[in-house]
Each structure stands twice: as structure tokens, then as C-alpha cells.
C-alpha positions, -999 to +999 in steps of 0.1 A: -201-342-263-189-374-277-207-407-267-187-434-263-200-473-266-187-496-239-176-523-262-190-564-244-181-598-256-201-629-247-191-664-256-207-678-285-221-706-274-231-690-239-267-700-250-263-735-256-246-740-222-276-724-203-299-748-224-282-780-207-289-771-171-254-785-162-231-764-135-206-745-165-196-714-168-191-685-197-174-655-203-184-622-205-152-594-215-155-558-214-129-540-235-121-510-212-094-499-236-079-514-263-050-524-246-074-540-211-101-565-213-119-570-185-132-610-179-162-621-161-169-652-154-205-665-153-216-697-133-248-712-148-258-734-118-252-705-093-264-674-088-262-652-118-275-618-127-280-628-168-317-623-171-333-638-203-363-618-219-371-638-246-357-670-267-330-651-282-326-617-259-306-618-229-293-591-205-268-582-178-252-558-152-218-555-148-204-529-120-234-505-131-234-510-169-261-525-187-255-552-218-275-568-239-269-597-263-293-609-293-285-642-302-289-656-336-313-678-354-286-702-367-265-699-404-286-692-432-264-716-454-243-744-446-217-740-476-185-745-466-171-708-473-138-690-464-155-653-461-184-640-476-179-600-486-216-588-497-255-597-497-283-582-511-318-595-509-348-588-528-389-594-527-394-605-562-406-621-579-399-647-551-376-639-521-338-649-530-304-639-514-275-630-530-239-637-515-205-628-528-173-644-517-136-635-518-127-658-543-153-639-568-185-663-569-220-654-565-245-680-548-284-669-547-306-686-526-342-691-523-362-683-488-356-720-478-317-713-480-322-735-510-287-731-537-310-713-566-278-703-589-245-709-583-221-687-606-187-693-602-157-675-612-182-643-617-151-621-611-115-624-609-113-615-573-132-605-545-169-595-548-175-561-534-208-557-539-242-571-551-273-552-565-304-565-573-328-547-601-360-541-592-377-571-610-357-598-591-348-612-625-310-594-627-281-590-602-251-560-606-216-569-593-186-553-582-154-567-576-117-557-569-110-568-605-125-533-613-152-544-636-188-546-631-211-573-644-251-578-649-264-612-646-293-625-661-310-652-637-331-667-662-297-690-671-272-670-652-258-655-684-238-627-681-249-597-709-231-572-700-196-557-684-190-524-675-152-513-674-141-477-665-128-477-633-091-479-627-090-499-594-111-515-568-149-511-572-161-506-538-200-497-541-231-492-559-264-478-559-295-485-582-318-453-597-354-460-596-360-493-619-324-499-624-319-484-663-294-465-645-270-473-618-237-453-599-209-471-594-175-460-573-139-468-573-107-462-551-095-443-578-115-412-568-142-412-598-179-425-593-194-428-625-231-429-640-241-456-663-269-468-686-274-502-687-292-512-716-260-498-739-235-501-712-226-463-716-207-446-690-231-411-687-207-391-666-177-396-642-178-374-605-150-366-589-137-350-557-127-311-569-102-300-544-088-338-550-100-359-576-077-396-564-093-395-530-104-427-531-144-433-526-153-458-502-191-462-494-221-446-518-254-434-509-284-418-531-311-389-521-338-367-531-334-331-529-364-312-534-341-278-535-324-287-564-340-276-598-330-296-628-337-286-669-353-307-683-340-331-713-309-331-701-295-369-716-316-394-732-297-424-718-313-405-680-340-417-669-350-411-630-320-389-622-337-358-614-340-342-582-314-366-565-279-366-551-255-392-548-233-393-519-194-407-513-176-415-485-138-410-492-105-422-481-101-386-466-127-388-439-147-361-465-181-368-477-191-354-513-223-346-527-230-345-563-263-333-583-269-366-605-290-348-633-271-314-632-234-333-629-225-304-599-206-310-572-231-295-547-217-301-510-189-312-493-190-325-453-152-317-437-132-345-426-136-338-391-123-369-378-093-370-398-100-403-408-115-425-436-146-427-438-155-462-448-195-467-447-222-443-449-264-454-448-290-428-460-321-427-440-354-435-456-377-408-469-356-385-445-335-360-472-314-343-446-301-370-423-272-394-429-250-416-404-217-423-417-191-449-401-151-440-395-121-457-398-109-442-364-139-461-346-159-430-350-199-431-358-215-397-369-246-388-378-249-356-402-272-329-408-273-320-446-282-284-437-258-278-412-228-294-429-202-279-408-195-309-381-217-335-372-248-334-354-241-366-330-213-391-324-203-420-311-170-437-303-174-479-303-141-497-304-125-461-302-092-464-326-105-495-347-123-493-382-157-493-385-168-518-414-201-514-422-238-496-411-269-507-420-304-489-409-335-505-398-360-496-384-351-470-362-318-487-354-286-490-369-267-521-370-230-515-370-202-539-378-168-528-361-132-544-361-127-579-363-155-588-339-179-564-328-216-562-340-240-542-327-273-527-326-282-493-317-310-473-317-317-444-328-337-418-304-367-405-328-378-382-346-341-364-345-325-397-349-298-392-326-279-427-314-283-440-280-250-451-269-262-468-236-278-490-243-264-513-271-273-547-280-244-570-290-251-592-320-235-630-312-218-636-344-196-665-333-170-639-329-167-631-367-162-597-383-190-585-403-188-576-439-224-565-448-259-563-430-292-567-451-331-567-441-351-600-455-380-590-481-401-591-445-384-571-426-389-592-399-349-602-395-315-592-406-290-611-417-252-610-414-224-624-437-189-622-425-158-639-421-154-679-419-184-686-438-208-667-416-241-664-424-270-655-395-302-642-389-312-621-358-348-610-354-353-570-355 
């Protein structure tokens, strides 16, 4: 049975209004479809059935349905930006950010929102996507330009470029310390690469079609798969791991990093693209993977055959991006929407009724990232967005 999430907007600044005790109202809109909104109108000095839990979580009722709304802590950075496409964040060695933009500059900032390192022009175009390595001290781009770039933060040099790829880089994925890294492209081929010599190991590709475009990347461990020994001495951590690909098909490859196999292949059973997928922690078997038709599915590894659970949010409009947490996924969809749901432990299926809607100031959401302290995520987006909502 598919789940379908009934899809709420609040106004932005419904918080603010509450805060000045003065008789004004807000909206609340349902989307019943995507051709009917439904408006509510909610008077602050009368009688009103918004009940707040804490500073930033408020809920309501409407004709049966619960809704929830998380608002956020305020903008992370007050630069005056157009759209921000990526963020990564990392630990160490103290805790920095790293946004890209869609004019291709990277801005890092410290845990104060403090402007750290400010490289501009770091690509051609848009920045698709930002990697730290494990020591805090180099950041991997992506960008539509189709080259990807390390950057040393000691004086925001830039050692090395990576070309290879023959249009749009769209993701990446770090192995272990970072002397190796995936990369993937919307011309079909996700390659493996050293860093230290800048050699490209190996290029994947989709068998039955080898231009289906890649979209999203994630990396596992397989304990089943058995890999030789001594393979490539430009390897190092590859063994026993897979690397998965979301493609403009709607069909999810898996690839044996160390062994170069294809080794699976999930169906395109929605018949769309399949535009983000997120790996669960420590979990080898489960992924959730987000649709271009509005569809969220989570897989089973072992029973490859259709997914396990689904959800419809938004039903007909793209999903952009999901992010796991904690038990929850947070799921950017259409121009819009952000969400939280969470995920019914230990067989991580999604619980569709009760969603809480991130406020994002009506902005769509390019990427989702946990702070060093897991105690917040933040959001980058559209019209310089840039907030923090408690997990």
C-alpha cells in the first residue's frame, strides 16, 4: 500500500506574529492536490487550536489531520547570496561549514558563522557538491563545469584537478581517510580516483545502458562480497564495499569497488528519475532513495525486486534531496516543501502521518547536513537560505 504525505504550508513568519500578542492572523494551506490548496486562516487573539510544545515546535488539527511545524533557529550566515547548491560540515580539527553557490564559489565558515575562507571563482559554474577529508584540512568540489578540484585550507590553494567526466558532476563520496574518492556524472560513468596522483582507477557504468545519467551516489560495506587481495596499489580502503547510483532512469546500480563488478541492479519501478538516495549508517541492507515523480522508497538490498515501503509527498513533483538523521529523514521536495519524517525502528519503515514541516521561509532546499554535534541540522537553499533546526 502506498503512503501518501498530506503536504501543509504555514506562513513564515507565523511565529513572530504569535510573539507580539497583537489580534493578526496567519495562514495555514493544505495542498489537497496539486491543482487545490486549501487555506486556513488562523486568528492569534481568538480561539485557536495551534498548540506550542516548545520554543520552536508547534502543532495543529485541521478536519482530523495532524501537522506539525519546527521552526528554525535563524540564518546561519547573513551573506547576501542568490542560491546556495551544497554544504558539508566537518568536526576537525575545529568545526567549519562549507557552502557552494551557483555562481561556483566556496565560503567556509567557522562554528560562530564567522567567513574562514572565501574562494571565489572555485569553478566555472555551479557547485554541485562539497566533500570534506577526514582531517578538516582539504575540501573536494564538484561543479557543472565537469571538473573536480581539492583545496588546500592552509592558503586555499588549489593542488589538484580532476578531469574525466564529460558533463555535469553531480555527486561524490569519500573512502575511509579520503586517499580515494568516487565521483559521478550525467554522462553515465562514476569513476574511482586516487588523490595523491590524480589517477582515474576505474570508470563504472550502467551495463544494459551505459549514458544513463547518474544522479545521487552512496557507499556500503558488504560483508558477502570476497575481494583478492593486491588488487591496485593506488587502492587503499576499497575492499568489501559497494558504491551505489541513482540514475536518470529511475534504476539504482550497485558496483563492487575493489572487484570493478557490477553486482546489483534495483528496477525502475516508478518509472522515474531517481534523483537522491541516503545509505543508512552501519545498516548494509537498507537504503531510502528519493524520486522525481514525488515518490520516496525505501529498499531492501536482499529483496531487490520492488521496494519495501513508500511514500508519496508532493505526489507528481521532484523530490530534491534526503538526508538521514537520527532515525528520521529529512526530505527536501519541489520548490517549497521540507520535511521531517521518521522512521518506525528497527525496520526503518517511514511514518507518513505524522510529518513535521520544516519553516524555510518558503525556499526550496538544495542540501541537508548534521553539525559536528549532531544536535541541529542545517538547510541551504534558494535566496540565500541558510537555517538551523534542532533534531
Amino acid at each position: 500500500m502506498v503512503k501518501k504525505v498530506s503536504v501543509c504550508h504555514i506562513q513564515p513568519d507565523f511565529a513572530d506574529l504569535i510573539d507580539t500578542k497583537e489580534d493578526n492572523d496567519f495562514y495555514i494551506n493544505v495542498d489537497e492536490s496539486l491543482d487545490h490548496v486549501k487555506e486556513y486562516r488562523v486568528n492569534i487573539g481568538g480561539h485557536s487550536d495551534l498548540v506550542q510544545h516548545d520554543p520552536k515546535l508547534y502543532s495543529v488539527e485541521l478536519e482530523g489531520k495532524k501537522y506539525k511545524f519546527c521552526v528554525n533557529e535563524g540564518n546561519y550566515t547573513d551573506i547576501a547570496q542568490d542560491r546556495w547548491t551544497c554544504i558539508d560540515a566537518i568536526g576537525q580539527p575545529t568545526t567549519q561549514f562549507a557552502l557552494g553557490d551557483s555562481e561556483g564559489n566556496i565560503r567556509v565558515f567557522d562554528s560562530t558563522s564567522s567567513l574562514k575562507h572565501d574562494i571565489r571563482e572555485a569553478h566555472l559554474d555551479e557547485i554541485t557538491c562539497l566533500k570534506y577529508f577526514p582531517s578538516g584540512k582539504v575540501l573536494l568540489s564538484g561543479s557543472i563545469d565537469m571538473r573536480l578540484k581539492i583545496w588546500s585550507l592552509a592558503d586555499e590553494s588549489n593542488p589538484r584537478t580532476f578531469y574525466g567526466h564529460k558533463s555535469r558532476i553531480t555527486d561524490a563520496c569519500m573512502v575511509e581517510r579520503g586517499r580515494n574518492f568516487v565521483s559521478s556524472s550525467q554522462d553515465g560513468t562514476i569513476k574511482l580516483w586516487e588523490t595523491g596522483s590524480g589517477s582515474e582507477i576505474h570508470t563504472f557504468y550502467r551495463k544494459e545502458n551505459p549514458l544513463d545519467g547518474v544522479n545521487t551516489l552512496g557507499l556500503n560495506k558488504s560483508s558477502k562480497i570476497e575481494s583478492p587481495r593486491g588488487s591496485n596499489v593506488l587502492e587503499f580502503g576499497t575492499e568489501g564495499k559497494t558504491v551505489l547510483a541513482g540514475h536518470n532512469s529511475g534504476v539504482i546500480t550497485v558496483y563492487d569497488l575493489f572487484n570493478k563488478n557490477q553486482v546489483a541492479q534495483l528496477p525502475s519501478y516508478f518509472m522515474s528519475s531517481c534523483n537522491t538516495l541516503i545509505k543508512v549508517l552501519d545498516e548494509p541492507n537498507y537504503l531510502y532513495a528519493g524520486y522525481s515523480n514525488g515518490a520516496l522508497a525505501q529498499w531492501d538490498l536482499r529483496k531487490a525486486d520492488k521496494p519495501i515501503d513508500q511514500v508519496l509527498i508532493n505526489e507528481g513533483i521532484p523530490i530534491n534531496h534526503i538526508y538521514y538523521h537520527s532515525n528520521s529523514l529529512y526530505v527536501s521536495s519541489g520548490v517549497d516543501t521540507t520535511i521531517r519524517l521518521d522512521l518506525q525502528m528497527p525496520k526503518g519503515d517511514i511514518n507518513a502521518e505524522a510529518p513535521t514541516f520544516l519553516v524555510a521561509n518558503d525556499c526550496q532546499v538544495a542540501q541537508f547536513v548534521a553539525t559536528p554535534d549532531n544536535n541541529n541540522i542545517i538547510a541551504v537553499g534558494n535566496w540565500g537560505l541558510c537555517v538551523h533546526f534542532q533534531c
